[in-house]
N, C-alpha and C positions, 0 to 999 in steps of 0.2 A: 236398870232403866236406860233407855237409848236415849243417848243424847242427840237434840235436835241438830240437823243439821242447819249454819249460819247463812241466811240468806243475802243475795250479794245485793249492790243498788248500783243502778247504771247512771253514767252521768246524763243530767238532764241537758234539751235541746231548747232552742228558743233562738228567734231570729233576731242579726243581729245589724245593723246601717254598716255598708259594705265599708264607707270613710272610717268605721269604729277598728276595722280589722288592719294587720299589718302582719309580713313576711316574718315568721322565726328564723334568726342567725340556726338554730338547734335543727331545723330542715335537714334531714342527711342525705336529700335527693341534690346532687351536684351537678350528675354527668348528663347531658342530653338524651335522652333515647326512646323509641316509640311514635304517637303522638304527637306533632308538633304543635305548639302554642294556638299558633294561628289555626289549625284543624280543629282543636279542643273548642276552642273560643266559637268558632262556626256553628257546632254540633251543640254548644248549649244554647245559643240562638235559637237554632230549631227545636231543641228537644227542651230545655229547662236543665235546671241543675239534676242532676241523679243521686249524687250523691252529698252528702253533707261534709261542712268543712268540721276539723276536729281543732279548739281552739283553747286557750288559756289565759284567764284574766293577767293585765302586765300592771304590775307593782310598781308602787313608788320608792323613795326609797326608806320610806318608816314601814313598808311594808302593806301599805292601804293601797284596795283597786285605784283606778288609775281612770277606769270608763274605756279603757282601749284594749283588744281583745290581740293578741299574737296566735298567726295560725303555726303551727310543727309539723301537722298532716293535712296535707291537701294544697301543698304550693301549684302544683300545676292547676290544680283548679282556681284558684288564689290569683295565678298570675292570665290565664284566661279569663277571667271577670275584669281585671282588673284591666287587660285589653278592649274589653267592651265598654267599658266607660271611656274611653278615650277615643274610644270609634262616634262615641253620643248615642252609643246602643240600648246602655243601661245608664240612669242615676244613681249617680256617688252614695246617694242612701238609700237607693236599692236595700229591702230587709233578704241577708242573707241567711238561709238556714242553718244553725252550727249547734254541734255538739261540743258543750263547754264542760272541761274539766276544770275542778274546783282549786280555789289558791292552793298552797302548801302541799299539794296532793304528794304524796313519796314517789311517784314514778314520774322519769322526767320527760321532761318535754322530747329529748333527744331518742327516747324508747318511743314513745309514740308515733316520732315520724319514721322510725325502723320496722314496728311493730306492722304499721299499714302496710309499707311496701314488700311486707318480708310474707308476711301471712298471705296476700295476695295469689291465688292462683290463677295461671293464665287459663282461658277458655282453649280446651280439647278443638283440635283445628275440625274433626269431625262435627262438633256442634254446631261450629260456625258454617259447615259446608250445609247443614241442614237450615240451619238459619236463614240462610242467604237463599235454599230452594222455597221454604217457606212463604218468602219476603217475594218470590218471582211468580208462587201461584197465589197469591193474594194478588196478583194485578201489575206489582212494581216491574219494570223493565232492568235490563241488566245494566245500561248507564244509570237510571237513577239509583238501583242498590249502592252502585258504584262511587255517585257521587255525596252520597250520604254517609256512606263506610270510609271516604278519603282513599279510596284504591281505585286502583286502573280496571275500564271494563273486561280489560283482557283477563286480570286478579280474578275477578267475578265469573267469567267463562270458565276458569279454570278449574277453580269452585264447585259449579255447578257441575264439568263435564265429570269431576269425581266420585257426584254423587248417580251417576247414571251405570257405576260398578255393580259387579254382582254384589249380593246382600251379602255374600260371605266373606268376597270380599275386606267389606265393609266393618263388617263383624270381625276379624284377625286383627283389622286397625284398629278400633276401637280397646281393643284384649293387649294391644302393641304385640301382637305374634307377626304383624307386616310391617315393615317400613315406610313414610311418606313417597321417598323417594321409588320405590316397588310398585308402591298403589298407581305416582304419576304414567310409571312404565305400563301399565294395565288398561290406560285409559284412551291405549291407542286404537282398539278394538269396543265392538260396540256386542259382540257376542259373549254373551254371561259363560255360556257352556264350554265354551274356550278358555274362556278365563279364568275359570277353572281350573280346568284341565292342565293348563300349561303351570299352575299355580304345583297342583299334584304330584306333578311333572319333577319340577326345581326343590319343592320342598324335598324330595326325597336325596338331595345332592346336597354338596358343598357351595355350589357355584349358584349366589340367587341373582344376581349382577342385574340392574334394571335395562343394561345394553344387550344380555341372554332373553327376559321377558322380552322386550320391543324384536329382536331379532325372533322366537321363537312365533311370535304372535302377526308378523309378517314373512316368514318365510315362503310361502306361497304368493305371495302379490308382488306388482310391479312398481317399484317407482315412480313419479310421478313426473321426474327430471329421465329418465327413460325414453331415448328418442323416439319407442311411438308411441306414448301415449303425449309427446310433444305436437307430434305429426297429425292424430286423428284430435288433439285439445279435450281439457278435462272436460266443457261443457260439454260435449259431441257425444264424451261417454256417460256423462253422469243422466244425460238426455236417453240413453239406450238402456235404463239401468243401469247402469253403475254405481260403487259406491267408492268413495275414497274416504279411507282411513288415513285421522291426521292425529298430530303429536299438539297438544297445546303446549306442552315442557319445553319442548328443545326445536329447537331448527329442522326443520323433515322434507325440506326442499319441494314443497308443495302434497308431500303425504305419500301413501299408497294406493295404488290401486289395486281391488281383492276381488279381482275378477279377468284375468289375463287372458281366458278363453273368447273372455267380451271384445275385448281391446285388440286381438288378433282379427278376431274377422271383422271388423272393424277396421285396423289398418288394412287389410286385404282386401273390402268393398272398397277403400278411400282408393288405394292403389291403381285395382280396377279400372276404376271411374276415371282417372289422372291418363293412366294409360290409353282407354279410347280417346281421349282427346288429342292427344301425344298421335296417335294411330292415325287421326283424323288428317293429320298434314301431309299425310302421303307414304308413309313409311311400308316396308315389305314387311317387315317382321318386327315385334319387341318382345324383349324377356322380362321378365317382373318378377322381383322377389324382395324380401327386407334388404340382403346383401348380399354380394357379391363378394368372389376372393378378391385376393390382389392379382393384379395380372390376370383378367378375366377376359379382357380384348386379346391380347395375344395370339397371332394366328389371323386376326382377320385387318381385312383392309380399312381404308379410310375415304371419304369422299371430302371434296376441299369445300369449304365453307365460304358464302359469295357477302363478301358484309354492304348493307343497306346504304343507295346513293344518299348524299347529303340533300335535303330540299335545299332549294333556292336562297330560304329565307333562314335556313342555317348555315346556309354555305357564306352567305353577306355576312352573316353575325359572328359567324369563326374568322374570317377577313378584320372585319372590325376590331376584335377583342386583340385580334394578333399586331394589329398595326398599335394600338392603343398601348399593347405590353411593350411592341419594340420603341415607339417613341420612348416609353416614361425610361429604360433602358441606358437609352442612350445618351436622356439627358442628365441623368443621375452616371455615368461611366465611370466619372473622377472621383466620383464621394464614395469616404471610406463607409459613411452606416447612411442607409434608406431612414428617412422619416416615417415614424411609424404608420404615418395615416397611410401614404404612400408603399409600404412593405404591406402593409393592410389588402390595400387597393389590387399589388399584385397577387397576392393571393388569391383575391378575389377572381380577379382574369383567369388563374391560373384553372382554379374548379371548374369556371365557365367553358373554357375550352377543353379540357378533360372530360365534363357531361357529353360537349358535342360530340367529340371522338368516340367516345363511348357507345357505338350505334349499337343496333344489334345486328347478327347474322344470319342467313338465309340458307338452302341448298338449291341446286338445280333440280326441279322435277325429276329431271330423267332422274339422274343418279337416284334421288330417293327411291324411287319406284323398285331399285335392285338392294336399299341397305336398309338399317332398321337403328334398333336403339334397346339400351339397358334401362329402365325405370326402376330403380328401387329409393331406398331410406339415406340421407345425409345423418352423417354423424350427430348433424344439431338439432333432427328431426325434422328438415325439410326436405321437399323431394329433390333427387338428385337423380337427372335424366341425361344421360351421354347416350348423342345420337352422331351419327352417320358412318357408321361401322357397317364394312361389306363381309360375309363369309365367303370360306377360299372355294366353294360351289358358284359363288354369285357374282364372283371377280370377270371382268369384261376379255375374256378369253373365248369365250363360245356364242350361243347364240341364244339370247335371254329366254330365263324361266316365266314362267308363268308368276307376277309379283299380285295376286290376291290373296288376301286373308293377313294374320300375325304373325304367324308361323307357318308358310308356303302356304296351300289351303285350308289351314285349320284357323277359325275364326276366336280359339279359346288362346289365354295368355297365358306362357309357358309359368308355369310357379311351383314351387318346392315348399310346400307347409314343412320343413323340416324346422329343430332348433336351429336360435339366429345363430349366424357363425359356422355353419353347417356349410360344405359345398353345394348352392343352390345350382352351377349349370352343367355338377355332374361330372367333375372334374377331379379325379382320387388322387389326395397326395400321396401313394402309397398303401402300404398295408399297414393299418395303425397296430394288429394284434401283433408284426413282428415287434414291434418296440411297445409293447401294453407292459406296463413296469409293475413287477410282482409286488406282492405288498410285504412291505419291510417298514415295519416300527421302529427299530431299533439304529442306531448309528448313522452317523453323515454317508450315505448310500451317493454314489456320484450320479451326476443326473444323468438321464436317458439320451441314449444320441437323439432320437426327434425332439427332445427337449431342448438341448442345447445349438440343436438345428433351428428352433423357432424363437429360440434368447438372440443368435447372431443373428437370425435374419432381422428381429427387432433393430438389431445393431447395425446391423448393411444399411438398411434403408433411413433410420436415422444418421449416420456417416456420410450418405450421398446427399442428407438434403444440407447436411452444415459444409461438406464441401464445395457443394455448389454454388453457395453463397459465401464461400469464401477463395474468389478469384487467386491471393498472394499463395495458398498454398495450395491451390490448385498448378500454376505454372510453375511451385517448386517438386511437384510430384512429379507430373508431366517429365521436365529438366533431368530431375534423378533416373525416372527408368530413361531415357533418350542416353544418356550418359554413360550406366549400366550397358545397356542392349549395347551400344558403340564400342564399349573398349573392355566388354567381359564376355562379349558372345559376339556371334555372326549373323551379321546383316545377312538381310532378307534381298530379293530382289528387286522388290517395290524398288520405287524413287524415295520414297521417305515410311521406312516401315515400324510403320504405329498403327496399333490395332486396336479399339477399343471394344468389347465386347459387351454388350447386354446382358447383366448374367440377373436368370430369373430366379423369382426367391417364389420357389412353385411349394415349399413348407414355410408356413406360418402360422401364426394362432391368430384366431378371429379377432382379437381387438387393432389387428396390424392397420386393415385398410381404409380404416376410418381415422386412423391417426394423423399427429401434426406432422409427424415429416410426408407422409403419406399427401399429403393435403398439398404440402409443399412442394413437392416433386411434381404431381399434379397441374397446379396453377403455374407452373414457370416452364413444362414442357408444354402447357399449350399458350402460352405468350409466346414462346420461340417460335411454333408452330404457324403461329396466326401472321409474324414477321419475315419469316422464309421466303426468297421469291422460288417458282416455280420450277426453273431446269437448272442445270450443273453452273452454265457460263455463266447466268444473270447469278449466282449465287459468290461466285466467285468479283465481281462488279461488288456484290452489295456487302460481301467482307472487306474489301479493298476499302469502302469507305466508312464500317465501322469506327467512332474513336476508339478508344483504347479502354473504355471502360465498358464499356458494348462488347466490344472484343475478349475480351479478359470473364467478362461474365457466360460470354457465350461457349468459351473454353473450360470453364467448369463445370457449366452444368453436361457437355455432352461428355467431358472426363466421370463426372460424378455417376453415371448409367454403369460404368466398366469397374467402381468400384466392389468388390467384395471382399468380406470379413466373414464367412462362413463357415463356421466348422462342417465339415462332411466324417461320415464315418469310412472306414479307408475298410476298402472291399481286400479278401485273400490275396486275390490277385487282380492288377486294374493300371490304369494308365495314372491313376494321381497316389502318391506316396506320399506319408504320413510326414516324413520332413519336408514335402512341399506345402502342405496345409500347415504347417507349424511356419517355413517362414512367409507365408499367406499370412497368417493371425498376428503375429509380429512389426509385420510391415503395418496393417489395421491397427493396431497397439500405435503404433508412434503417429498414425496419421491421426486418430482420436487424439492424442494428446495435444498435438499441434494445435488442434481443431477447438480441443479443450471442450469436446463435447462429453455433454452430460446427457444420459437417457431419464433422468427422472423430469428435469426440464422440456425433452424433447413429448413426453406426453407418456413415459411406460412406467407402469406401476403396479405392483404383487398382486394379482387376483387369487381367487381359488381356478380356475380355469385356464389362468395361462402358467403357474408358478406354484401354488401352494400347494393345491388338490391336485400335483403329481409328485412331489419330493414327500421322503420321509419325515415324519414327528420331527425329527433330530435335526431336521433344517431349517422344519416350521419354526422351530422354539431357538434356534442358532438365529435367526431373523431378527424377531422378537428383540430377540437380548441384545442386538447389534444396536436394533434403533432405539427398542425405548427402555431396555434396564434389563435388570434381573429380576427386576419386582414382577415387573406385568410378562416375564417369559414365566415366572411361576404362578403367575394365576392362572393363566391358561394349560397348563403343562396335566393335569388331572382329566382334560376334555380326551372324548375320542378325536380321533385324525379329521373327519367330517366336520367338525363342531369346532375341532384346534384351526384348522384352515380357514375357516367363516371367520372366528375366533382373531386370528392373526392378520388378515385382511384388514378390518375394521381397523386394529391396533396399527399398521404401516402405513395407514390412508393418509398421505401428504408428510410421510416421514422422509422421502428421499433416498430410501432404502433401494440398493441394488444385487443382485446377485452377483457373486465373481464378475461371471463372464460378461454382464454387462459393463461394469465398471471400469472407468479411464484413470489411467495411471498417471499420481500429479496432480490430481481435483484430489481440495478436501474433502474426507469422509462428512456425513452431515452428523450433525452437534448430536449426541445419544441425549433421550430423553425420558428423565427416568419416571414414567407414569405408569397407574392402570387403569383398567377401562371403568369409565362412566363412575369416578364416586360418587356416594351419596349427593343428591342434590335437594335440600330442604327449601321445603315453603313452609317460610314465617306466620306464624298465627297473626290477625291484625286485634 
């Protein structure tokens, strides 16, 4: 005969005056976490209690109830009520609903309050992502789910933007065959059949990294920080169709744009348009393209810029401000410190009169009528227009062309739809297939002379602009060859034979001309420019009365044009020999150190374009390990060379990391950091 089986009895409930309840010592909830008080407390406001307190009658001590109830499980609810009364929320005898276990029971109070918290499972973050879509098509908005759940609307977005994944996605998270952190990466793309795809893709490898997803799933689109779609603005495209793909996870610098064919003809009509206007002031001719090499003027002339008279009532108010600063000057002479108000004050003067000066500049009709102008893209994505450039057909030798249309008669603007970085005005540095670097996997391959051609010339033109701005070792340079040339070789006939030479840096790689030294050279050769008087004598007048710090700056920057650090490759047979480039690079070597210039400061950093996507494996991953370990050189170390260079970019982005050949001797190496790319990054269940 089967014996029955003993059926169990649940402890009975019954509500109980909140005053009757009090905290169990036996609570084995200590540590904060979750939830906080004052959140809980809110949430039963609005919603009522949910769950019941679990409680136990407290003995005297013959062993008789007592009337008063000890809770074990349910302190934070316990202590959330218990804050409601004291708000005048709830009444002290408030009946609370408890589940009372019986005196003497054998299991103690100290297992019960274990028993809740342990048994507890948290909610699948995937239920709560459907929850919260649930809760937003019933009507609720994303602040209010937000303020009801105690999370940030942004939480809620993010939430939701997971639930807009493919289903299969969805389906692998749920199975945990996907990561949280995976799924975030997936949520940058709004295309299922991508997501997919690129899912397909990775699953079949070792490497599922959520910086591989986000990089795979934008590899075709543009950035957003991208100087043209800076230049055309997101709203201009998103207004043309466009769409921008963003990251709610992590930092995306305003997103992607996945549509680059959009956003080109798009900069090109903005261009355009910029351009007839530009055209409109008179000009013979303009070129138009994204950009321009460096040294693209080269060859052609200049016409002088006529800067705008002062009106009247500017010219009083510069008088005034000037009188106003030399009084306060002079009565302050003997004081060692200005009063603030008064240092204040001159400040003030000072911007005031700096706006005035600040006029803008003009050309003379005539001249425009025979010169023209560059329009293309500023590094920052504004337009950047350099005009009054004469060609060596246009120059005032003969007897003027015909100055209608853009381009001599042709009324269309000269443009090169090539990739940016491309020579747009037609201009070959060369034959690149003599120096096309076969492909070699294997070992530290030395780099390519056009490579190490476009690493110095990084490095010339960084060197000119810290010498420049560095006057003391500008006139110890100066001093040194004057010193040299005088008592180890033989004068010239000149009167004083110093030769400074222009030397063009006609190889470089596309991110040169947009650069900070690049920038810098720029703005201080046309300050000099705009301060020059006219013919030889008056110039000779207006150095006479330069100070000395005028003087001294003026001497470096036109030393700084004659600087080079270029390696060349040394032809069979040729007028420069290979110990004269050695002590070339040498003398460059100590004039950095001086200078104690750094190139990762001055703005140059590993791309795949200028550095990584032409050296081998073995230098990618020699990189790698330099700046951030040997961890993150082996995580990448299994990618193809395409994927390693993408791969390795990412990983040295603001590491400080330099090639040989651009590095100064004397600076410290930057700190190795031993990281790899994109760990896991979890979202908390709430």
């Amino acid at each position: 005969m089967a014996t029955a089986l003993q059926k169990i009895a649940l402890n009975g409930s019954r509500d109980i005056p909140f005053n009757k309840l009090a905290l169990s010592q036996a609570n084995v909830r200590r540590v904060k976490s979750g939830l906080s008080i004052e959140e809980l407390a809110a949430d039963i406001e609005r919603r009522g209690l949910l769950q019941s307190l679990n409680v136990r009658p407290v003995l005297d001590a013959g062993g008789a109830e007592t009337g008063m109830f000890e809770v074990p499980a349910g302190g934070r609810r316990f202590r959330a009520l218990e804050l409601l009364v004291k708000q005048k929320k709830l009444v002290k005898t408030a009946p609370i609903p408890c589940v009372v276990r019986e005196a003497g029971s054998s299991i103690s109070a100290e297992e019960d309050s274990l028993a809740e918290n342990v048994r507890r499972v948290d909610l699948h973050p995937l239920d709560q992502f459907r929850a919260f879509r649930a809760l937003l098509e019933k009507g609720q908005s994303e602040e209010e789910i937000a303020a009801r759940f105690f999370v940030t609307p942004a939480v809620v977005r993010q939430r939701l933007r997971l639930m807009t994944l493919s289903e299969k996605l969805l389906s692998l998270y749920e199975e945990d065959g996907i990561r949280l952190d995976q799924l975030m990466a997936f949520s940058i793309s709004d295309d299922h059949e991508r997501q997919e795809q690129v899912w397909d893709i990775i699953s079949q490898g070792h490497n599922k990294e959520p910086y591989l997803i986000r990089r795979m799933l934008t590899e075709k689109t543009v950035r957003a920080s991208d100087r043209r779609a800076r230049f055309v603005g997101i709203d201009a495209y998103v207004a043309a169709g466009g769409h921008v793909l963003r990251d709610l996870f992590e930092t995306d610098d305003g997103g992607w744009l996945d549509n680059p064919g959009l956003l080109d003809d798009l900069v090109l009509a903005k261009l355009i348009e910029e351009a007839k206007a530009i055209k409109a002031e008179g000009w013979k001719w303009l070129k138009t393209d994204f950009s321009f090499p460096w040294g693209h003027t080269r060859g052609f002339g200049e016409i002088d810029e006529i800067q705008v008279a002062l009106s009247e009532e500017d010219t009083a108010r510069l008088e005034a401000l000037s009188a106003e600063r030399d009084a306060i000057e002079a009565e302050y002479a003997q004081a060692d410190e200005l009063p603030d108000e008064i240092d204040a004050r001159l400040g003030e003067i000072e911007e005031q009169i700096a706006e005035i000066e600040e006029r803008p500049t003009t050309y003379d009709p005539a001249d425009m009528a025979r010169a023209g102008a560059f329009v293309s893209l500023g590094n920052d994505g504004t337009l950047l227009v350099e005009r009054g450039f004469v060609r060596p057909e246009d120059m005032p030798t003969g007897p003027e062309e015909d100055d209608s249309g853009l381009e001599g008669d042709d009324e269309t603007i000269a443009y090169d739809a090539g990739e940016e970085g491309d020579d747009p005005a037609g201009q070959s540095d060369g034959d690149e297939s003599a120096d096309a670097e076969p492909e070699e996997e294997d070992g530290l391959k030395p780099f390519s002379d056009r490579l190490l051609t476009e690493l110095t010339a990084w490095r010339t033109l960084a060197l000119r602009d810290a010498f420049a701005a560095n006057p003391h070792v500008a006139l110890n340079e100066l001093l040194h060859t004057l010193v040299r040339d005088l008592y180890w070789q033989v004068s010239g006939a000149d009167c004083l034979q110093v030769v400074v030479r222009d030397v063009v840096l006609s190889v470089h790689s596309a991110d040169m001309p947009g650069s900070i030294p690049a920038y810098g050279m720029r703005r201080r050769s046309a300050e000099w420019k705009n301060d020059l008087p006219e013919d030889e004598d008056a110039l000779w007048i207006w150095l006479d009365r330069l100070d000395e710090t005028r003087r001294l700056a003026l001497l470096a920057h036109c030393l700084s044009l004659g600087v080079n650090a270029l390696y060349e490759r040394i032809p069979p047979y040729g007028a420069v020999s290979q110990r004269s480039v050695s002590e070339r690079l040498a003398r460059a070597d100590r004039l950095a150190t001086a200078l104690r210039l750094d190139l990762a400061e001055a703005g140059w950093r590993p791309t795949v374009d200028n550095y990584l996507g032409r050296v081998t494996k073995a230098r990618i991953l020699e990189a790698v390990r330099e700046a951030r370990g040997d961890k993150a050189a082996v995580h990448i170390a299994h990618l193809k060379k395409a994927e390693m260079a993408e791969a390795a970019e990412r990983l040295l982005d603001g590491s400080g990391w330099l090639p040989e050949a651009l590095r100064t001797k004397g600076l410290p190496a930057p700190a190795e950091v031993d990281e790899t790319p994109d760990g896991p990054v979890a979202v908390a269940a709430e």
